[in-house]
C-alpha positions as CSV (number, residue, x, y, z in Angstrom):
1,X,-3.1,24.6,64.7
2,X,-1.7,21.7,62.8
3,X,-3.5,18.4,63.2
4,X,0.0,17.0,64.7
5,X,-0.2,19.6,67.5
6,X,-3.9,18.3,67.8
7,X,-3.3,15.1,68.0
8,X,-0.4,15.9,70.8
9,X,-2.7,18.1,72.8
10,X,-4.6,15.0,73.4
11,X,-2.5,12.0,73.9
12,X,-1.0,14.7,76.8
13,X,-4.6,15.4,78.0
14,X,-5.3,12.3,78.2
15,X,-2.0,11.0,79.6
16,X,-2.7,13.5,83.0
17,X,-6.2,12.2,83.3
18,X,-4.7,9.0,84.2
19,X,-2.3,10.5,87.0
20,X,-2.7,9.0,90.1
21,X,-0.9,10.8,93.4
22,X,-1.2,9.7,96.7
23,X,-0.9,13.2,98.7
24,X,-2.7,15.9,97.2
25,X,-1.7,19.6,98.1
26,X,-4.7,21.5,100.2
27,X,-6.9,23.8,97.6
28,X,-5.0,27.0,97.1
29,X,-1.8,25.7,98.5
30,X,0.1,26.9,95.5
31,X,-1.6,30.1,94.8
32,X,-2.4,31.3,98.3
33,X,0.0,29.7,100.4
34,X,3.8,31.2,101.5
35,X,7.1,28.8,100.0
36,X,7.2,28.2,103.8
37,X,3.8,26.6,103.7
38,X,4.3,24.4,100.8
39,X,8.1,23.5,101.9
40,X,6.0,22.6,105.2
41,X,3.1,20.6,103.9
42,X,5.7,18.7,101.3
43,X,8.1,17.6,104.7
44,X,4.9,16.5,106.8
45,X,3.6,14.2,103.9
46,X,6.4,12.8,102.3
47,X,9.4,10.8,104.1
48,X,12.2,11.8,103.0
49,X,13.6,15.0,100.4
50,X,13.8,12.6,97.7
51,X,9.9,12.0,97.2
52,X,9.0,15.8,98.4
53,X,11.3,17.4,95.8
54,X,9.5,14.7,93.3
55,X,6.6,15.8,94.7
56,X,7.0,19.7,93.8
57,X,8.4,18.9,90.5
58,X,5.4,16.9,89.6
59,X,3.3,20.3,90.1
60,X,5.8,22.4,88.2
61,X,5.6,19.7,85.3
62,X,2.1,19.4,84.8
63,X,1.5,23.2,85.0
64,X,3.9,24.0,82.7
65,X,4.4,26.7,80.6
66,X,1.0,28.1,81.9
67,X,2.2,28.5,85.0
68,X,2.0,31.9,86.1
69,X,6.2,33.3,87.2
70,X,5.5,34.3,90.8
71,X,3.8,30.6,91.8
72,X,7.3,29.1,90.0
73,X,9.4,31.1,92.3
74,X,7.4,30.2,95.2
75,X,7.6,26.3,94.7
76,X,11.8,27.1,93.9
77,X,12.1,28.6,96.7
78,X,9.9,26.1,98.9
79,X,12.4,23.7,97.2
80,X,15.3,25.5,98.7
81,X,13.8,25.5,102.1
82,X,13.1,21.4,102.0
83,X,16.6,21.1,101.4
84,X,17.9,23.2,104.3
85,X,15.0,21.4,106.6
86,X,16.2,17.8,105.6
87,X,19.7,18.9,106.1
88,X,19.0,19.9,109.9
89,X,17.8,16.2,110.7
């Protein structure tokens, strides 16, 4: 690994140390939990679709590329079912 990448790896490490969110997602939300029970947890803590899509994007970013392709399609798809529950109100 090039000492560039190294140096990268850290300032990024370091730069999600310092994250501070005010609603964190129940333990094994993401892995465990149905798109139905993350779309639902996301509408109960946040206000409006705006801050709850931010929410679930958050998670996508920081996992990343590491993030394994069946927990992706479940937060998409609990994206898709904020949208429809913020519609009906």
């Amino acid at each position: 690994m090039s000492r560039a990448r190294k140096l990268i790896e850290l300032i990024e490490a370091v730069w999600v140390q310092k994250v501070k969110v005010k609603h964190h997602p129940p333990e094994g939300l993401f892995s465990e939990g149905t798109a139905e029970d993350i779309a639902k947890w996301a509408k109960r803590v946040h206000k409006d679709l705006r801050s709850a899509m931010a929410s679930l994007n958050f998670f996508l970013n920081r996992a990343g590329k590491k993030l394994d392709p069946k927990i992706r399609r479940k937060v998409e798809r609990a994206k898709e079912l904020l949208r429809k529950m913020f519609k009906k109100e």
